[in-house]
N, C-alpha and C positions, 0 to 999 in steps of 0.2 A: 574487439580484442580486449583482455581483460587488464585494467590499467592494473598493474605489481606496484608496493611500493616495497620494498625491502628495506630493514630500521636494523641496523646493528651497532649498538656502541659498544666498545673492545676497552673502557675505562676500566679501570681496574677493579676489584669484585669488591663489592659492598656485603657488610656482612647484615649490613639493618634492614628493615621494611615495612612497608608505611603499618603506623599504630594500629595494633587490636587486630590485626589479620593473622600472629603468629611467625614464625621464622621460615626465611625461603634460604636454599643454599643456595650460594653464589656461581651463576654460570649457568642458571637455568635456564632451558629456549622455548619459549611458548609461541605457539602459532593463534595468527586472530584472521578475522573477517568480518566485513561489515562495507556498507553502502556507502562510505564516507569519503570518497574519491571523486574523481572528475572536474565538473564543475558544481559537487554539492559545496553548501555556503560555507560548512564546516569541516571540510575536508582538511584545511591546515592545521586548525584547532587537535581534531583526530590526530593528527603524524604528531602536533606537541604533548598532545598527551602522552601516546604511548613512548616518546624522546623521554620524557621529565619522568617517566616509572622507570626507565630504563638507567636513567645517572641517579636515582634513587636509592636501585635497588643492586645495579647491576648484572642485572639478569639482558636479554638479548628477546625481543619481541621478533617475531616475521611477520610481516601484516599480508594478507593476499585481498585489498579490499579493491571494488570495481563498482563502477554506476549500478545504479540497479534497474534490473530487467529480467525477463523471462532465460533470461542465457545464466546472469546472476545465480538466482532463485536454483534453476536446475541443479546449475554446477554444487550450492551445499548439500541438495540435498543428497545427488550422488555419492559427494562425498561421506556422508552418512549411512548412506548403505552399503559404502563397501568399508566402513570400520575407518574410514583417513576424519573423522570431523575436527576440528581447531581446537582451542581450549577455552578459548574465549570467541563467541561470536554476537553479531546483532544483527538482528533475523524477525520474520512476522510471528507476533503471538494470537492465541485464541483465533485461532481460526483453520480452515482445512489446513495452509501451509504447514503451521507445525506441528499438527497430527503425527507425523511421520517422525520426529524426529524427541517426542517428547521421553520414552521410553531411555535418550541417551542424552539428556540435560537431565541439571540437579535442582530439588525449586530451592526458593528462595526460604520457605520455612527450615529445611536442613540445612541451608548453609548458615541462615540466623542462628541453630541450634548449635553448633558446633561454632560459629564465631558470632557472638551475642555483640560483640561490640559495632559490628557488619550495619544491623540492625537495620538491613533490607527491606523497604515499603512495597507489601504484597496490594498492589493494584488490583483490587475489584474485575475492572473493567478488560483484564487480561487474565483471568482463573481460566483455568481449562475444564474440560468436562471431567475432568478426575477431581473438581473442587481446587486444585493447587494452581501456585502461581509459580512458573518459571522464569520469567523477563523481566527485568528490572526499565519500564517504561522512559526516553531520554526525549521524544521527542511529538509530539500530535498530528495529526494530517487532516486535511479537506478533498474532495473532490468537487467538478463541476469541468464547467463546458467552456473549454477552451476554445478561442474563433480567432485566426489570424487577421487581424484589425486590415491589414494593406490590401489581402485578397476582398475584403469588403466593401475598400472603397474604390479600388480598380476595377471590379464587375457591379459598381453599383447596388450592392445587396444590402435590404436594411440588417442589422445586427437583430441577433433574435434576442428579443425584449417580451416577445407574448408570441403565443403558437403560429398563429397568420405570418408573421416577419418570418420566424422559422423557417413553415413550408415556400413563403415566398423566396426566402435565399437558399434553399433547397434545390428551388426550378432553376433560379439564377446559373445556380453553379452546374447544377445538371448538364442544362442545355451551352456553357460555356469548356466542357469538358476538363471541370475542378470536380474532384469527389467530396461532395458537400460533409460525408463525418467517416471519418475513419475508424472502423474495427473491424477487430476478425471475431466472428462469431464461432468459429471454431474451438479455441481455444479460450478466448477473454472475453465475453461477454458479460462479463459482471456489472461494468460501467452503465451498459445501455439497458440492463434490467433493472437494476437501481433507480437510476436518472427518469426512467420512465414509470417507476413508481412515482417519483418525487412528483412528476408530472400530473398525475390524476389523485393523490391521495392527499387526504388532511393528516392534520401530528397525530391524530386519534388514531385512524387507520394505519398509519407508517408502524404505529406502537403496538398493532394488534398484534396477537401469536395467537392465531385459529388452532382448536383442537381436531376440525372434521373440516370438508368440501362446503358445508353448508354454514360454513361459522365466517370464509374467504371472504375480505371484505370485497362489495362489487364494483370499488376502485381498483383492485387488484386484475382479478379480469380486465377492466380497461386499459390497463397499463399495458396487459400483454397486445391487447387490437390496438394499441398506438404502435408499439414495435414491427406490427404487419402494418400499420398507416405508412411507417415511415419508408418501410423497403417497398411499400406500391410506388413510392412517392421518388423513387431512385436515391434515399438519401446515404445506401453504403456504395462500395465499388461492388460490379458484378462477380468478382471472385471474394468477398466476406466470408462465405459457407466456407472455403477453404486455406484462407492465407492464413497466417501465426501473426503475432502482434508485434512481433519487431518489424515486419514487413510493413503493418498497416501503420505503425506508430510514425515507421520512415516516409511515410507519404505525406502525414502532418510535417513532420520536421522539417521536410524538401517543399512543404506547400503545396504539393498536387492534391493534397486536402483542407479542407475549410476549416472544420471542426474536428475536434476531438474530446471525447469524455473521458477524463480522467483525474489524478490526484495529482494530488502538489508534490510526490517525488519524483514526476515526472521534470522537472525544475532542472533536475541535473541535467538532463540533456537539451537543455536552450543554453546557448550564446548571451555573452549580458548584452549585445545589440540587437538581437531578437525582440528580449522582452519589453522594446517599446512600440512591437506592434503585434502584441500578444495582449488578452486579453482572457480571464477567464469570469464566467456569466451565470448566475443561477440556472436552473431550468426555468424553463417554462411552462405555464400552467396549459394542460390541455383544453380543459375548459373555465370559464371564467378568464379576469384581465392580468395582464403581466406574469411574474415570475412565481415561483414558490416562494414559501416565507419559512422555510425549512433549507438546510441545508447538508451534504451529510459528510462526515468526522468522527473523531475521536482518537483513539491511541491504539498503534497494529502494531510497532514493533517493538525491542528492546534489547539488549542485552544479557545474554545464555553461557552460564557456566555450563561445562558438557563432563559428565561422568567421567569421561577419558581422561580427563585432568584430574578430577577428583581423587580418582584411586590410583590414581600415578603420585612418583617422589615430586609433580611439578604442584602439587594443590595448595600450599601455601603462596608458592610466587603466581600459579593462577586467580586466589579468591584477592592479592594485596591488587591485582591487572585491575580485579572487577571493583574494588572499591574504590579505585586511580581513577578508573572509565565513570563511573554513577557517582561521584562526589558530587557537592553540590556545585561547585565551579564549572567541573567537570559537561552538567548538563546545562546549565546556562549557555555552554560554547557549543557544546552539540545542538544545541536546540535551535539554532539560528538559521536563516532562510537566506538562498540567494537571491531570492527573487527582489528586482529592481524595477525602477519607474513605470508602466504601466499596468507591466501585470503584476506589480507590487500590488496598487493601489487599488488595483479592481479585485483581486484576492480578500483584501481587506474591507471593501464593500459586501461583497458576496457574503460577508459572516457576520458584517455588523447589523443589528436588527432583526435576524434569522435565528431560530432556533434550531442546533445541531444532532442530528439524530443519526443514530448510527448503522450502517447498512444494513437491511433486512438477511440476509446470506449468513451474518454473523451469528445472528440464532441461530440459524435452520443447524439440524446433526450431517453430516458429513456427505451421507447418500443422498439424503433429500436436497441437501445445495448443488452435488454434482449432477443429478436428474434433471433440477429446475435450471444450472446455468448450460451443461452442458449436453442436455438432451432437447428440453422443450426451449428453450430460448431461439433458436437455431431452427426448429420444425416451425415452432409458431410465424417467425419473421419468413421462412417461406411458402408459408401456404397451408402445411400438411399436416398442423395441429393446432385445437381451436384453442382459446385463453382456456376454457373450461376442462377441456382434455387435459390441458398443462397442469390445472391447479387440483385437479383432482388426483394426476401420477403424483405429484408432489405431496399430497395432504394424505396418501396411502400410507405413505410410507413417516409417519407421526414425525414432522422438521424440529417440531417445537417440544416434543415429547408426548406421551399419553397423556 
């Protein structure tokens, strides 16, 4: 269910609004969204913020912000195609997500141009394929390999430290009827395409962007025969090919799974008494000893002024919201983590010493990701397509350009 927070202060109308954004009138209602609910770390920080723009300015915020998830995700982007989108949201940038909805945010060079005092930081690392920047960056992420510490030491499994511990706690859980890693390959396989690069590939190769089939690094290929190693080896549940990720994600959270591949805004939905028997782990190297020394991260989402507001009487009291939301105070409070005592501290392992590089899918153009995550990822792990098949539908179709 999607957590509402509804924010209305009824103070009396302010006629001012925060410096160099221009004049809002009084009594305007802006709608927002964003992932800053539940148990994220900054979820209060969020409701202060948009409180303290509100006795400001006296304008009245709605907020409809919810954990985030595949339910999340959908429901904006619905919202966007049927014309309802917010005025202010924070949302995934540069990447397939917000393909969809770039056409109906404003970047950050035009809103610089028209409010120079704004003076909006266009993030590199978030341009889209039209060269512009839309999102104003608040916050960074990691993934890796979450493993419930307790189901470990109740079945006896070593923690996977190097590939052998892996498939050893693989068998463990198999034949104890735990499903050793949760995902749906149906729909979210990105995690376990990824992490099984990270498994067979050096920084050289992770950094490659092949032009042709014959440029594939031939760690890439491996990566995909580890994905069929692992489903020989029982380590999804027998329905993967068809469940959605809220289903497989609920199977980590209830513990009827061992592991799970994923990012740290997955955070929102543990319990702070979870996280001291959560642990998250680099991969593991396929071959060779221990882990990778690579880990992967960067910055996916941010904060989107949307046209709708723009050319509406609200775009003054919308662009004073977005420079309220990305002040510098502002992102210091957003930027904070819930995560506590164990899987605090092994998150914070996981990064130190490792260099962070950023998911391969993130190049690829839009077709060629949806081909490689949601066509071959899925064949390959059962049987019906070779690594080579895969990398060749994907390298037809130029991921990285001509």
């Amino acid at each position: 269910m999607r957590i509402r927070k509804w924010i209305a202060v009824t103070a009396a109308l302010l006629l001012t609004v925060l410096a160099g954004t221009g004049t809002a009138e009084g009594g305007v209602t802006l709608r927002t969204i964003s992932c800053f609910a539940g148990l994220d770390g900054s979820a209060d920080e969020y409701v202060a913020i948009l409180q303290h723009y509100e006795s400001m300015t006296g304008n009245t915020v709605i907020d409809n912000s919810s954990i985030i998830d595949e339910a999340w995700k959908t429901a904006i982007l619905k919202d966007f195609a049927a014309g309802n989108e917010p005025d202010i949201l924070f949302f995934f940038a540069a990447g397939a997500d917000s393909a969809p909805i770039l056409s109906r945010v404003v970047s950050l060079e035009e809103i610089n141009a028209d409010y120079p005092d704004m003076n909006l930081p266009e993030a590199d690392i978030l341009r889209e394929p039209d060269g512009k920047v839309y999102a104003v960056p608040v916050r960074g992420y990691w993934e890796g390999l979450y493993v419930h510490t307790d189901l470990f030491e109740l079945y006896h499994a070593p923690l996977p430290t190097d590939w052998d511990s892996l498939m050893e706690a693989i068998r463990i859980f198999r034949e104890n009827d735990i499903i050793p890693i949760a995902v749906s390959l149906s729909d979210i396989p990105h995690y376990l395409a990824e992490m099984s690069l990270l498994a067979c590939a050096s920084k050289e190769d992770l950094a490659a962007r092949p032009k042709t089939f014959e440029e594939v690094p031939a760690s890439w290929l491996e990566a995909m025969s580890l994905i069929r190693e692992l489903a020989e080896a029982g380590a999804f549940a027998d329905n993967a090919w068809s469940t959605y990720e809220t289903a497989s994600t609920n199977l980590f959270l209830t513990k009827k799974a061992a592991m799970q591949m994923d990012g740290s805004w997955l955070e929102s939905s543990f319990s702070y008494g979870m996280m001291d028997t959560l642990r998250v782990l680099p991969m593991p190297l396929r071959n060779g000893e221990g882990v990778s020394d690579c880990y992967l991260g960067g910055v996916s989402m941010g904060f989107y002024l949307t046209r709708r507001a723009w050319e509406s009487g609200r775009r003054d009291a919308a662009v004073a919201l977005l420079k309220e939301l990305t002040s510098e105070e502002s992102i210091r409070e957003l930027g904070s983590s819930s995560l506590s005592g164990r899987l605090l501290d092994s998150a914070k392992d996981m990064q130190t010493g490792r260099q962070m590089v950023s998911p391969l899918q993130d190049a690829m153009n839009s077709k060629a990701r949806e081909v490689w995550l949601l066509e071959c990822i899925p064949a390959v792990a059962e049987g019906t397509m070779t690594p080579e098949e895969c990398w060749r539908r994907v390298m037809s179709l130029a991921p990285f350009g001509e």
